[in-house]
C-alpha positions in Angstrom: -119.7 -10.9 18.8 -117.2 -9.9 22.4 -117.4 -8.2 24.8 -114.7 -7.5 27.1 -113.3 -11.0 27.9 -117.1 -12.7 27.0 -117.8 -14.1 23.5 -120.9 -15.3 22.2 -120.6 -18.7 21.3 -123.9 -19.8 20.2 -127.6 -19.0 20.6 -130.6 -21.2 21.5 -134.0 -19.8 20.7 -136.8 -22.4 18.6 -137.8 -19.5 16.3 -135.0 -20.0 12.9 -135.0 -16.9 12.1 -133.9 -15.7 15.3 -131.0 -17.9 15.4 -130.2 -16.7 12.0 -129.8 -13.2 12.9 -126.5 -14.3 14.8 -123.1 -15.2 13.1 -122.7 -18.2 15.6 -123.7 -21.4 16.0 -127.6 -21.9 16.6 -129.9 -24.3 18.3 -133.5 -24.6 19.0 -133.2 -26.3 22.6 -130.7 -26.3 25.5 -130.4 -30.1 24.7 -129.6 -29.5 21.3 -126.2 -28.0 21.9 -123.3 -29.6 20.9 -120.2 -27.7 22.0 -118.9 -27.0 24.9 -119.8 -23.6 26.7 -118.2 -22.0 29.7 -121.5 -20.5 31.2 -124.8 -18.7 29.5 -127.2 -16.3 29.9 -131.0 -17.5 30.1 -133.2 -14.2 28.6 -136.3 -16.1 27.5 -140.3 -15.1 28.7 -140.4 -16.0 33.0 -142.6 -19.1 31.9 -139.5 -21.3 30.3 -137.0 -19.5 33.2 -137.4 -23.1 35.3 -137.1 -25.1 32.6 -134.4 -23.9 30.7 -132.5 -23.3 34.1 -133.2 -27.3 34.6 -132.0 -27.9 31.4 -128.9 -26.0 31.4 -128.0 -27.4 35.3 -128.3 -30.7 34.1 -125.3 -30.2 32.2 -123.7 -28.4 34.5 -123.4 -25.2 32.9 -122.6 -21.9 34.7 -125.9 -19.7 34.6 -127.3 -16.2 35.0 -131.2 -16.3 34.8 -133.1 -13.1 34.2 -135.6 -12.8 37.2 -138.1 -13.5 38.5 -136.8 -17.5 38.1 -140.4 -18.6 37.8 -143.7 -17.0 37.8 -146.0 -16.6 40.7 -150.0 -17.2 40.2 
C-alpha cells in the first residue's frame, strides 16, 4: 500500500485478523516489531495513545499520535 512518497511497512494491532487484512508485515505490539521503520502513525482508542507513544519513543521512532495524547478524567 503507497501513498505519495509513504509506504506502509507493517501494521501493529493485537486483534489477528486485523493484521491480516493488510499485505504487510503484522505484529501484535510496538515491541514486537522487528524491522526497521522510518516513522508511524499511532490511530489506536485515546486510552493506549500514552503508552504506545512510550513504546514507540523508546525506540526512537518518528511519531504522529492521533489526539487528544491521553485522556482527561
Amino acid at each position: 500500500m503507497a501513498h505519495s512518497g509513504a509506504t506502509l511497512a507493517a501494521v501493529v494491532d493485537p486483534d489477528i485478523a486485523s493484521r491480516a487484512e493488510f499485505d504487510v508485515p503484522g505484529f501484535a505490539t510496538i515491541p514486537d516489531v522487528d524491522q526497521p521503520l522510518d516513522g508511524l502513525i499511532l490511530a489506536t482508542p485515546t486510552p493506549l495513545h500514552a503508552q504506545s507513544a512510550s513504546e514507540a519513543a523508546a525506540r526512537n521512532w518518528p511519531m504522529l499520535v492521533e489526539q487528544p495524547i491521553a485522556g482527561s478524567q
